[in-house]
DRENDO-1510 file (C-alpha; in Angstrom, 1 decimal, always signed):
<recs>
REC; n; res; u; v; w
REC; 1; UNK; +0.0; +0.0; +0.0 .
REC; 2; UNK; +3.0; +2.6; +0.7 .
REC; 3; UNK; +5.1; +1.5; -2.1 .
REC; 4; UNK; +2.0; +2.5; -4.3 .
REC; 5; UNK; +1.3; +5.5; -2.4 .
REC; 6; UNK; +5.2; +6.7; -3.2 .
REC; 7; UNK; +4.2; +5.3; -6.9 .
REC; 8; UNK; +1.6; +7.9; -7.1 .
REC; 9; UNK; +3.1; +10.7; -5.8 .
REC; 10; UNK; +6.0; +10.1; -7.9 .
REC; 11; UNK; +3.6; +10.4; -10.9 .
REC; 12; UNK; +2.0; +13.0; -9.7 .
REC; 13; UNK; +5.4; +15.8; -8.4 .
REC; 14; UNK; +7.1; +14.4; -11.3 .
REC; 15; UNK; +10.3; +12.5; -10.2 .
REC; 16; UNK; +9.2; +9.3; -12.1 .
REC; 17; UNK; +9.1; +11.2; -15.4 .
REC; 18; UNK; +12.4; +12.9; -14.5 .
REC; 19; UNK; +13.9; +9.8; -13.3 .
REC; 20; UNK; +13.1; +7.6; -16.9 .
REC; 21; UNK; +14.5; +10.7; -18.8 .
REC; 22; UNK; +17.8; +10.8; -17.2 .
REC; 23; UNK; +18.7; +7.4; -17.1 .
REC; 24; UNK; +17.1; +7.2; -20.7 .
REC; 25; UNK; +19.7; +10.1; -22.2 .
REC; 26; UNK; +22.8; +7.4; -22.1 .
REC; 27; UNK; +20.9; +4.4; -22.9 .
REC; 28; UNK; +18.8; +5.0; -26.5 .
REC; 29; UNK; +17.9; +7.5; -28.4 .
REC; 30; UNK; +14.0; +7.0; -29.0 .
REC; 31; UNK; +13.4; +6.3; -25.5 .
REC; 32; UNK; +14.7; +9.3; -24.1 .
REC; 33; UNK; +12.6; +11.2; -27.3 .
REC; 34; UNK; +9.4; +9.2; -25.7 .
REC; 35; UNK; +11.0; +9.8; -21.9 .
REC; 36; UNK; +10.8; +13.6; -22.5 .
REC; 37; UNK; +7.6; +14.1; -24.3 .
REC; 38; UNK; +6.2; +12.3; -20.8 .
REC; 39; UNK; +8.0; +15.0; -18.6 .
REC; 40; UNK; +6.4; +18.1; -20.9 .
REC; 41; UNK; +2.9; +16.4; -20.8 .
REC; 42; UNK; +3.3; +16.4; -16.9 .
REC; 43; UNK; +4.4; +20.0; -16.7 .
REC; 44; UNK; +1.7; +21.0; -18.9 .
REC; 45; UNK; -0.9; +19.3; -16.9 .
REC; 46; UNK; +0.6; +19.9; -13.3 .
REC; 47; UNK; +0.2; +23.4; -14.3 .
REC; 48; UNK; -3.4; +23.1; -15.9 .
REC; 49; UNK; -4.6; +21.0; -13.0 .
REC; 50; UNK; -2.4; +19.5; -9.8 .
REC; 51; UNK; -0.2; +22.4; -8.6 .
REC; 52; UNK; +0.5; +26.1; -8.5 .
REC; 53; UNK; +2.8; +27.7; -10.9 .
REC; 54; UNK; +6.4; +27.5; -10.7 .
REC; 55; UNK; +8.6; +30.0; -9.6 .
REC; 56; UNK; +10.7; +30.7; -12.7 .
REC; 57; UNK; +14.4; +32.8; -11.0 .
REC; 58; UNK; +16.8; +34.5; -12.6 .
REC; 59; UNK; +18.7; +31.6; -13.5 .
REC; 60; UNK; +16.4; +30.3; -15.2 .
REC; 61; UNK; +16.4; +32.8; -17.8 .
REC; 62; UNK; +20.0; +32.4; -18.3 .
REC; 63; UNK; +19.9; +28.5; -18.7 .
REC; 64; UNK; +17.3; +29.5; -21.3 .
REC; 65; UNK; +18.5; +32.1; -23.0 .
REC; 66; UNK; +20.3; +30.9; -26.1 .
REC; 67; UNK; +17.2; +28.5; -27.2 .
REC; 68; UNK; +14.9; +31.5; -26.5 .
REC; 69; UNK; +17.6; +33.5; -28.8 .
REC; 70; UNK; +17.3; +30.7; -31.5 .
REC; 71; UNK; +13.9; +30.4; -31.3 .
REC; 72; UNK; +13.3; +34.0; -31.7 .
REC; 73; UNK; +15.8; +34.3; -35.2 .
REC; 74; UNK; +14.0; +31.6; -36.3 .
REC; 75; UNK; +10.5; +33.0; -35.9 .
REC; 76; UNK; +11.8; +36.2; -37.7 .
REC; 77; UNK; +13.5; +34.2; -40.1 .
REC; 78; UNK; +10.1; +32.0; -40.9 .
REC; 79; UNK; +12.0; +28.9; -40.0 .
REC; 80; UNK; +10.1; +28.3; -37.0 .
REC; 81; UNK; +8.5; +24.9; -38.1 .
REC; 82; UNK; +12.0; +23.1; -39.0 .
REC; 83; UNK; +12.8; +24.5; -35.8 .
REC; 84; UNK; +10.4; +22.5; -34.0 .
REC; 85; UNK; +10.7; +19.2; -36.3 .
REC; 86; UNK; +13.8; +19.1; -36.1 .
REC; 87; UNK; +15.2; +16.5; -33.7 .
REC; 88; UNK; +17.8; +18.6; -32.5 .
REC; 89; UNK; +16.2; +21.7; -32.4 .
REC; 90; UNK; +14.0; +22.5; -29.5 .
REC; 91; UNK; +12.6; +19.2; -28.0 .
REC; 92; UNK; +16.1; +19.0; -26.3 .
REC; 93; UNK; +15.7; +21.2; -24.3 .
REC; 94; UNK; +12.6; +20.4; -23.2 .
REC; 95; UNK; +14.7; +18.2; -20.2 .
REC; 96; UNK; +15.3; +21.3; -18.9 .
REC; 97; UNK; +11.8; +20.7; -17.3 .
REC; 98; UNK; +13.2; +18.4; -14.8 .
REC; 99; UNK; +14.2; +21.7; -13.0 .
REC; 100; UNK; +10.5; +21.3; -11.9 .
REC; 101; UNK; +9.8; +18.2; -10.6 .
REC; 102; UNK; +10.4; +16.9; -7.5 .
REC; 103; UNK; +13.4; +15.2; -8.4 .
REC; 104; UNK; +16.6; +14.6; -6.0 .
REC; 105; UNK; +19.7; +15.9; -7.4 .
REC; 106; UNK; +21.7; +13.1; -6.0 .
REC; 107; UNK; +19.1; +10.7; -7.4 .
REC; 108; UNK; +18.9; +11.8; -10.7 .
REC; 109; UNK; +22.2; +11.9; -11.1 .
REC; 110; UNK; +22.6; +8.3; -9.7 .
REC; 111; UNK; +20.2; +6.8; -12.7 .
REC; 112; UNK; +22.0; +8.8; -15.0 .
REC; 113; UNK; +25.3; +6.8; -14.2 .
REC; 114; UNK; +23.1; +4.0; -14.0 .
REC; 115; UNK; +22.4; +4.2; -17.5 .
REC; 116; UNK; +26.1; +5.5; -18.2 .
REC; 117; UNK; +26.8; +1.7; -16.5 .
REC; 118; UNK; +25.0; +0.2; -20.0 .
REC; 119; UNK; +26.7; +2.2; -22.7 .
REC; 120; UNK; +30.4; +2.1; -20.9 .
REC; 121; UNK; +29.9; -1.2; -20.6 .
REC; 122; UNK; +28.3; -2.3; -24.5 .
REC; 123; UNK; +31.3; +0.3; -25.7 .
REC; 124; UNK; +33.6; -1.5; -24.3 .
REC; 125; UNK; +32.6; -5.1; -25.1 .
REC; 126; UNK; +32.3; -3.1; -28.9 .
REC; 127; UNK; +35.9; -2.5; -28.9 .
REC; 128; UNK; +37.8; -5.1; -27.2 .
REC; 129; UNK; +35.7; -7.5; -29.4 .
REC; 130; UNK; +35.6; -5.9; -32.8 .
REC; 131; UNK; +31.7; -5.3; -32.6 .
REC; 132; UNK; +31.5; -2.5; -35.2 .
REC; 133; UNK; +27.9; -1.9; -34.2 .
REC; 134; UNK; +25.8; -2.8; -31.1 .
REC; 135; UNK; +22.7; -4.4; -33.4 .
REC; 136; UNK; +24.9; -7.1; -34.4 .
REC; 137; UNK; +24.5; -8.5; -30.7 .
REC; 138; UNK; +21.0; -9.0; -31.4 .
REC; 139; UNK; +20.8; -11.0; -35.2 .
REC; 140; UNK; +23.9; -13.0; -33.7 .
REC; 141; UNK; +25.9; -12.1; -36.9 .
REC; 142; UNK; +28.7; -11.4; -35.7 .
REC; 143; UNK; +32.1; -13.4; -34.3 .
REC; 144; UNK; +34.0; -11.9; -31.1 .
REC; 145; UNK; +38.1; -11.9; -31.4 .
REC; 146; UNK; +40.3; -9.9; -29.2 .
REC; 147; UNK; +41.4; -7.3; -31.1 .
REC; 148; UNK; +41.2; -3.2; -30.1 .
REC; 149; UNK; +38.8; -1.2; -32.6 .
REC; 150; UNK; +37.0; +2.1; -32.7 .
REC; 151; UNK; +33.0; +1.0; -32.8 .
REC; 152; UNK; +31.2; +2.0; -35.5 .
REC; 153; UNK; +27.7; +2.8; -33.7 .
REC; 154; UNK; +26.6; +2.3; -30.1 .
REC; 155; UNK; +23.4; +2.2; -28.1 .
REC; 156; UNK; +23.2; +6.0; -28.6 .
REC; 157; UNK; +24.5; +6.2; -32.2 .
REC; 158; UNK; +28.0; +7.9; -33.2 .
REC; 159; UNK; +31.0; +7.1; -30.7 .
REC; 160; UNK; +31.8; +10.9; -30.4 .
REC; 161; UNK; +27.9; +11.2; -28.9 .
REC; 162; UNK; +28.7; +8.0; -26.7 .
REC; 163; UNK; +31.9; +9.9; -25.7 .
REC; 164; UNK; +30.6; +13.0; -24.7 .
REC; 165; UNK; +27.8; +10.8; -22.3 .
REC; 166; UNK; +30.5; +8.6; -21.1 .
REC; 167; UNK; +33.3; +11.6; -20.0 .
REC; 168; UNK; +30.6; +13.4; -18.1 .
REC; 169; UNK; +29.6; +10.3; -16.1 .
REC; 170; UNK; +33.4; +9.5; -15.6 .
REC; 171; UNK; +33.6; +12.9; -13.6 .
REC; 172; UNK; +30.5; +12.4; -12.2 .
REC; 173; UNK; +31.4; +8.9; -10.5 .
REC; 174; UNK; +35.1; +10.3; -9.8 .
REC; 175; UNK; +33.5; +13.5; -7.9 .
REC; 176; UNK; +31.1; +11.7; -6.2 .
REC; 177; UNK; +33.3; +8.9; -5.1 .
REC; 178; UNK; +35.6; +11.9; -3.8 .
REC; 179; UNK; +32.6; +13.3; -2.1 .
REC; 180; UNK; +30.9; +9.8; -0.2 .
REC; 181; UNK; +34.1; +8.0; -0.9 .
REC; 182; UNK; +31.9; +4.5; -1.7 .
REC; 183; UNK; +33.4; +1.7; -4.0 .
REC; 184; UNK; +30.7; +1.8; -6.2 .
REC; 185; UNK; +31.3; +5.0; -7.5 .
REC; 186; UNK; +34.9; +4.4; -8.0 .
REC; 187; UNK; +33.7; +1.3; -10.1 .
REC; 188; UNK; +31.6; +3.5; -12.3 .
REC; 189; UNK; +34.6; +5.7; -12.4 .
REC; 190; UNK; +37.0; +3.1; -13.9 .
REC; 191; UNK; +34.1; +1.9; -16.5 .
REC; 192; UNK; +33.6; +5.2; -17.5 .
REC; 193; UNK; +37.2; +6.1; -17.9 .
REC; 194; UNK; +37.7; +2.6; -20.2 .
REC; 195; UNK; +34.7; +3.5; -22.4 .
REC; 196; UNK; +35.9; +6.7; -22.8 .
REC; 197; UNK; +39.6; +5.8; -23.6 .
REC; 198; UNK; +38.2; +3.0; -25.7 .
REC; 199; UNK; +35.7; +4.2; -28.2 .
REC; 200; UNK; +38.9; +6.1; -29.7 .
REC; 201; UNK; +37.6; +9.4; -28.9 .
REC; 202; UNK; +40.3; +12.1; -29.6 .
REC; 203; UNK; +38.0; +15.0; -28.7 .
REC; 204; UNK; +36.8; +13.8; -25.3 .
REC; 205; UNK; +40.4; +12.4; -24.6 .
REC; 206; UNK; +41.3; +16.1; -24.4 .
REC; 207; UNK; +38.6; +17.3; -22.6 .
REC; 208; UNK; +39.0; +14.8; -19.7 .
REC; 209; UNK; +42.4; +15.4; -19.5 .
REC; 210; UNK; +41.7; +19.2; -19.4 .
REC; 211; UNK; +39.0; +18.7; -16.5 .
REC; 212; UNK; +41.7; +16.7; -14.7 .
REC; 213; UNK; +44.6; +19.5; -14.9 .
REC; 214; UNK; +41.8; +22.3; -13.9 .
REC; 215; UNK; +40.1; +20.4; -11.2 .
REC; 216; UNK; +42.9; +18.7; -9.8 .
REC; 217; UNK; +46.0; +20.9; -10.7 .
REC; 218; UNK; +43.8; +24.2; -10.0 .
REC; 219; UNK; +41.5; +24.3; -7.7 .
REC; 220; UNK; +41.4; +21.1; -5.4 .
REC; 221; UNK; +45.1; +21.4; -5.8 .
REC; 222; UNK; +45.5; +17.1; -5.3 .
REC; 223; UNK; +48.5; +16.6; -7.1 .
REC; 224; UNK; +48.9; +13.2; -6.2 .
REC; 225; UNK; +45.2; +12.5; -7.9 .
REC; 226; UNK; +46.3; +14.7; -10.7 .
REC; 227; UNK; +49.5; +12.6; -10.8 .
REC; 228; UNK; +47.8; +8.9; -10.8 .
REC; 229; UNK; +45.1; +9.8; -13.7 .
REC; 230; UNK; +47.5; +11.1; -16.3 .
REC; 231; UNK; +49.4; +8.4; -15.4 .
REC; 232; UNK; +46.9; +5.7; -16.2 .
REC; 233; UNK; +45.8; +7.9; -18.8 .
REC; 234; UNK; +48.8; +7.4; -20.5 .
REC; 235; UNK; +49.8; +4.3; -19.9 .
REC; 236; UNK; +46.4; +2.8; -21.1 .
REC; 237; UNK; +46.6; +5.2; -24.6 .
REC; 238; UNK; +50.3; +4.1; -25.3 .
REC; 239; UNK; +50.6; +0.2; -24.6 .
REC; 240; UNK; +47.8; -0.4; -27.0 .
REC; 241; UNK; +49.2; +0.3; -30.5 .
REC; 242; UNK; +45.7; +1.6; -32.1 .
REC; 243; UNK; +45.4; +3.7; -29.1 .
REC; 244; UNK; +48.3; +5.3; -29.4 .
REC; 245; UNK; +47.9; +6.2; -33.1 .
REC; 246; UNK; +45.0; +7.7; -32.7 .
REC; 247; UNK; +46.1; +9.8; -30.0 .
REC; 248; UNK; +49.2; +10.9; -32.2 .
REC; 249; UNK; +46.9; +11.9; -35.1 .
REC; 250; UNK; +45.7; +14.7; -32.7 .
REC; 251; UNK; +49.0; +16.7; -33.6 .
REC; 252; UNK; +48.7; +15.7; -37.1 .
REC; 253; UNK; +47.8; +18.6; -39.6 .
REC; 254; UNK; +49.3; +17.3; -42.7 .
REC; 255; UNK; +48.3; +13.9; -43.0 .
REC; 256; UNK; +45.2; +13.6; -41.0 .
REC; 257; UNK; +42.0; +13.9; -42.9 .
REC; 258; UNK; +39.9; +14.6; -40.3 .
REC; 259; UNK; +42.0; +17.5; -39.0 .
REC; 260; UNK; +42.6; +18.7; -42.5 .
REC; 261; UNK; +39.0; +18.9; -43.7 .
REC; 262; UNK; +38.2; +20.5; -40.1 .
REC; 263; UNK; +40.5; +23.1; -40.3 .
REC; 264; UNK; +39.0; +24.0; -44.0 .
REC; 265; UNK; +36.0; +24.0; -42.8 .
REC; 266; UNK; +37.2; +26.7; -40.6 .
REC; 267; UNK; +39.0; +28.3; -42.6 .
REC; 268; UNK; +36.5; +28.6; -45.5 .
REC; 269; UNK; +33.5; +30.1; -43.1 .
REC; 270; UNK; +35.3; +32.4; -41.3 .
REC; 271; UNK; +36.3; +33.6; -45.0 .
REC; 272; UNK; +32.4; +34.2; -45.3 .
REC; 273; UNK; +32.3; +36.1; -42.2 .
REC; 274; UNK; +35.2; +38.3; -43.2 .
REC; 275; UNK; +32.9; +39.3; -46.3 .
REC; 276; UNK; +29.1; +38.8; -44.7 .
REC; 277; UNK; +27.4; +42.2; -44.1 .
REC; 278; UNK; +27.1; +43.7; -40.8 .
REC; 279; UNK; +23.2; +41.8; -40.1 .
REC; 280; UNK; +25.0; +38.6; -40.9 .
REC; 281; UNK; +28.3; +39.1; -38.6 .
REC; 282; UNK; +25.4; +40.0; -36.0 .
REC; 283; UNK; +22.7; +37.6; -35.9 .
REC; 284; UNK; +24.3; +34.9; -38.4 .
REC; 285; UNK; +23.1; +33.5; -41.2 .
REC; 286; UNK; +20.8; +30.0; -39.8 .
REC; 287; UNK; +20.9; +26.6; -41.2 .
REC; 288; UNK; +19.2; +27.4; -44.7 .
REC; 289; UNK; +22.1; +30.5; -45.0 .
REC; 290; UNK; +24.8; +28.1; -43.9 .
REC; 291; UNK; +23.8; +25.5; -47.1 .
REC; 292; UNK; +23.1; +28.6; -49.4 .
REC; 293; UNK; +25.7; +31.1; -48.2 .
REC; 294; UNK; +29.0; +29.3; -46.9 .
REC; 295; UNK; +28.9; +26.1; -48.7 .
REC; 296; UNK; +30.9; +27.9; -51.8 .
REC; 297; UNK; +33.4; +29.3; -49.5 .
REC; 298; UNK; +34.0; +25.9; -47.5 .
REC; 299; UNK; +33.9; +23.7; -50.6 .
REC; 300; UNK; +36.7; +26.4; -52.1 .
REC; 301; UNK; +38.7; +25.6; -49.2 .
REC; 302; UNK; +38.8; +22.2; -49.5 .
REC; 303; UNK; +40.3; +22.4; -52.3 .
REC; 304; UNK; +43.1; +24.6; -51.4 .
REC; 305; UNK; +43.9; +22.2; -49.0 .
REC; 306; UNK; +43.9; +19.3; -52.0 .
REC; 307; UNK; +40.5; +17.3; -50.5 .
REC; 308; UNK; +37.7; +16.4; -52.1 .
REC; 309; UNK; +34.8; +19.0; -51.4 .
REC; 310; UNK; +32.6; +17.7; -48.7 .
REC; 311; UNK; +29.8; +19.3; -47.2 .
REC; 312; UNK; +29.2; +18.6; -43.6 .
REC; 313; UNK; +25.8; +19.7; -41.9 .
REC; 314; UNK; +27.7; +21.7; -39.3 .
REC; 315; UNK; +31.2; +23.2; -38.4 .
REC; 316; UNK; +32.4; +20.8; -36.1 .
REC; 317; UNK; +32.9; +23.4; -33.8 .
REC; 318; UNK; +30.8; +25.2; -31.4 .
REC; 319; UNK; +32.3; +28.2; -31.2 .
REC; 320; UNK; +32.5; +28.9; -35.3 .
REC; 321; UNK; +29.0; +27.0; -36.3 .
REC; 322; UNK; +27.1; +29.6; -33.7 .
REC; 323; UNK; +29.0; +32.7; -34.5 .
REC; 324; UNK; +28.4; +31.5; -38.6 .
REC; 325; UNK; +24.7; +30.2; -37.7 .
REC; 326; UNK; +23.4; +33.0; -35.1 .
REC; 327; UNK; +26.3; +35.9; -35.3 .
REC; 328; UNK; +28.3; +37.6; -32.8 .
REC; 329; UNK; +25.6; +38.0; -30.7 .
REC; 330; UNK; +24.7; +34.1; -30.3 .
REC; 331; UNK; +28.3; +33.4; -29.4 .
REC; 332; UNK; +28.0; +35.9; -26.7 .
REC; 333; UNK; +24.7; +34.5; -25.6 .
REC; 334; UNK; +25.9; +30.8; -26.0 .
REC; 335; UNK; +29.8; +31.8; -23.9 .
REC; 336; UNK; +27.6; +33.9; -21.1 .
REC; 337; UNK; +25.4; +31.2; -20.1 .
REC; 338; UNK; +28.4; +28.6; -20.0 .
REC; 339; UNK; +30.6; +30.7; -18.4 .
REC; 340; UNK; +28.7; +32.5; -16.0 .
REC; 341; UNK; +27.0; +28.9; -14.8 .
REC; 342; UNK; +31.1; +28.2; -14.0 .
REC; 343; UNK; +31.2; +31.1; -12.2 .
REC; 344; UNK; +28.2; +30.6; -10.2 .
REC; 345; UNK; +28.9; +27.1; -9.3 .
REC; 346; UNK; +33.1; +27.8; -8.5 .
REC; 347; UNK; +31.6; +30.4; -5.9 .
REC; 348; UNK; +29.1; +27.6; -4.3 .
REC; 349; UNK; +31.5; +24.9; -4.1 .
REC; 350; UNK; +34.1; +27.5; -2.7 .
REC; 351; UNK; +31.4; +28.6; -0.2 .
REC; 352; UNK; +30.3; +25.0; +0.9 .
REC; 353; UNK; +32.9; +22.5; +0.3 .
REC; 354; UNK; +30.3; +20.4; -1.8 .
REC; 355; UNK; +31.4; +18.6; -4.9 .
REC; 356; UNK; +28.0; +18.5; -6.6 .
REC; 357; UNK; +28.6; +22.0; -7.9 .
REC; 358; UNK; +32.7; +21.0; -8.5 .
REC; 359; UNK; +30.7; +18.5; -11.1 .
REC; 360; UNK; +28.4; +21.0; -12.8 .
REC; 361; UNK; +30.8; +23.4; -13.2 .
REC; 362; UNK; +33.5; +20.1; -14.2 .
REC; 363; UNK; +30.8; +19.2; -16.9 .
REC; 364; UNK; +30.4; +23.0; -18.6 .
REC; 365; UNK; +34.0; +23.3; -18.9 .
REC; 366; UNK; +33.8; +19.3; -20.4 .
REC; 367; UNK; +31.4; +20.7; -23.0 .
REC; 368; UNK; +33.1; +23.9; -23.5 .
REC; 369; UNK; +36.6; +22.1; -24.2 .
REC; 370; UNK; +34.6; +19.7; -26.7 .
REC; 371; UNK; +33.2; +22.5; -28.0 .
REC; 372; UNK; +36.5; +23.1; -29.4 .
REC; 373; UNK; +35.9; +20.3; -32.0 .
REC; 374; UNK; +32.2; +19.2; -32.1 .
REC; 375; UNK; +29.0; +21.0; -32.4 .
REC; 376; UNK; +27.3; +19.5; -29.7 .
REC; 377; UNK; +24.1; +21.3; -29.9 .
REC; 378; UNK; +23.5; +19.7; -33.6 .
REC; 379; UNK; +24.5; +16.0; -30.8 .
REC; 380; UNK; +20.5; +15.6; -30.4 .
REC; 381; UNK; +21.6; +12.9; -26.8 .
REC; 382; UNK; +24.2; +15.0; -25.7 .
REC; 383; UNK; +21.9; +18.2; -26.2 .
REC; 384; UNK; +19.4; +16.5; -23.7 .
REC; 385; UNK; +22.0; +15.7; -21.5 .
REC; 386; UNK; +22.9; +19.3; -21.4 .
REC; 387; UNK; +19.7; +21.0; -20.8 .
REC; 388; UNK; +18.6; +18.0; -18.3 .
REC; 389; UNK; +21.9; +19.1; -15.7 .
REC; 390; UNK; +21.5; +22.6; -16.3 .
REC; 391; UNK; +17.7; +21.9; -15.0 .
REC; 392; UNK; +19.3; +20.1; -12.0 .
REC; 393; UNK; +22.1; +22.6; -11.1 .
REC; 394; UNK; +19.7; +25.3; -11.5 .
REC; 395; UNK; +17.4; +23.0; -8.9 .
REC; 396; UNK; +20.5; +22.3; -6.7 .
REC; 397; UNK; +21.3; +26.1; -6.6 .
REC; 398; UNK; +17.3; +27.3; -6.4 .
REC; 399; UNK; +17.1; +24.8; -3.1 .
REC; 400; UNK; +20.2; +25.2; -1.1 .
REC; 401; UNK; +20.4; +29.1; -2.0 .
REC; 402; UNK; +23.2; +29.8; -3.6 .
REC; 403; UNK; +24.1; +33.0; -5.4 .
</recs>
């Protein structure tokens, strides 16, 4: 009778939809799609029906800004619709909404690693057994040999996406463990860390070892800690031959195609915004500008740096695909709300000792060293994953008062 009693009110405040989105977001795709629509529906009927309204604060506005700043450019632009279809567009951010439920932090959190547990672990088995892509497990057409390989596709699609999810649960486990100092934490920690150093993920290699110099170097100042993870950060990367190629290509400008065709990329758009009038360098030119607009000037590029003209949908880089997309403006928008939720969360950790805001402000400055090389707001799972946390840090810092 009690067990269905918490049932109901678990329905009813919210946590249960909460709960299925966040441990959905590492796990598949569709289901956190399904997971979210579940958690609008409840916040548009707990307002209609079961509860007063919320109370929206300041940082809630900032967490909200840059959507609100895309969705108002496309509304003037009359690309509102594509906005909305699109899977990456706003229904993302639509797990900011478990800022409202009654959903514990700590909790939430813990079934996100939960479902961190499935990927780090189906990544691995990917790798070490040459399982280019998960669905082979289930039509059993497939044959396991010990032999180190990048997958292919995981439960949550391209290995950059399932490196993103995995890197952020590595420092969650880690900063937790540091924080309650219980094995199983530490487990998730090492199974995070060998998904993440084995789905061959030069990006995410870079921004975990940068979370590791800042947190540990910086601000917590545990050299010793610092000391024994770029240690076994190294050792695992360079004992494994395919490891340690990969991690070489990182310095590789002349050879590497994937650095090559980035850094045209780059070069060719911001030879568009050199030229772009004054409204353009401003507000950007959107998707439909970006095919129209810059395609000539990155496919010209190429060239000049001897590839074969390729067109990708994005930048590969968040800092060039918003100021081409949205303008100066956007990228101010976009850098304010990262760095200011940094800012606020530094101050509260400083103030109370607690490591839950060391995490959040660990996992912008994951996404902002990312950022470097992916466009993770065109990453529809790792989009959800960022909107979800800002709703919880913005819950954590709402409840326990924090500046």
């Amino acid at each position: 009778m009690k067990s269905t009693k918490n049932f109901y009110e678990a329905f009813i405040n919210g946590k249960l939809f909460a709960y299925f989105l966040l441990f959905s977001i590492p796990v598949s795709i569709p289901l956190t799609r399904l997971s979210v629509k579940f958690l609008f529906v409840w916040f548009i009927l707990s307002l209609l029906f079961l509860r007063a309204k919320p109370k929206i604060v300041k940082k809630d506005l900032i967490a909200l800004l840059f959507p609100l700043y895309q969705l108002s450019l496309s509304a003037f632009k009359g690309t509102l619709t594509a906005f909305f279809r699109a899977p990456n567009g706003l229904t993302p951010v639509l797990s900011y909404w478990v800022r409202f439920s009654e959903a514990d932090v700590v909790g939430g959190l813990n079934l996100f690693l939960l479902g961190a547990a499935f990927l780090s672990i189906g990544s691995c088995v990917q790798s070490l057994f040459s399982v280019p892509d998960y669905r082979l497990f289930f039509s059993g057409n497939f044959h396991l040999h010990l032999s180190v390989h990048r997958p292919n596709h995981t439960f949550v699609g391209h290995p950059l996406t399932a490196g993103a999810l995995v890197s952020a649960a590595f420092i969650l486990s880690l900063l937790l463990y540091l924080r309650h100092r219980r094995a199983l934490y530490l487990l998730s920690a090492l199974l995070n860390l060998s998904a993440v150093i084995l789905l061959f993920n030069r990006t995410y290699w870079v921004a975990v070892l940068s979370f590791s110099f800042v947190i540990f170097f910086f601000i917590l100042r545990n050299l010793k800690l610092f000391a024994i993870l770029t240690l076994a950060f190294a050792v695992s990367i360079f004992s494994v031959p395919q490891l340690k190629e990969r991690f070489v290509s990182i310095f590789d400008v002349k050879h590497n195609g994937s650095n090559r065709y980035r850094i045209a990329m780059w070069v060719g758009a911001l030879e568009f915004f050199s030229q772009a009038p004054l409204s353009e360098k401003l507000f950007g030119v959107g998707r439909d500008g970006y095919r129209k607009e810059v395609k000539p000037f990155v496919e010209r590029a190429q060239k000049r740096f001897s590839l074969h003209p390729h067109f990708f949908s994005h930048l590969h880089s968040d800092y060039i695909t918003v100021l081409i997309w949205y303008g100066i403006l956007g990228l101010f928008i976009f850098l304010f709300t990262f760095f200011y939720f940094m800012w606020v969360n530094l101050k509260a950790f400083r103030g109370t000792g607690d490591y839950l805001y060391l995490f959040f402000f660990s996992f912008y400055l994951l996404i902002l060293v990312g950022g470097v090389f992916e466009y993770n707001l065109e990453d529809e799972a790792v989009k959800y994953m960022i909107y979800a946390f800002m709703g919880l840090n913005v819950k954590l810092l709402a409840e326990k008062g924090a500046p």
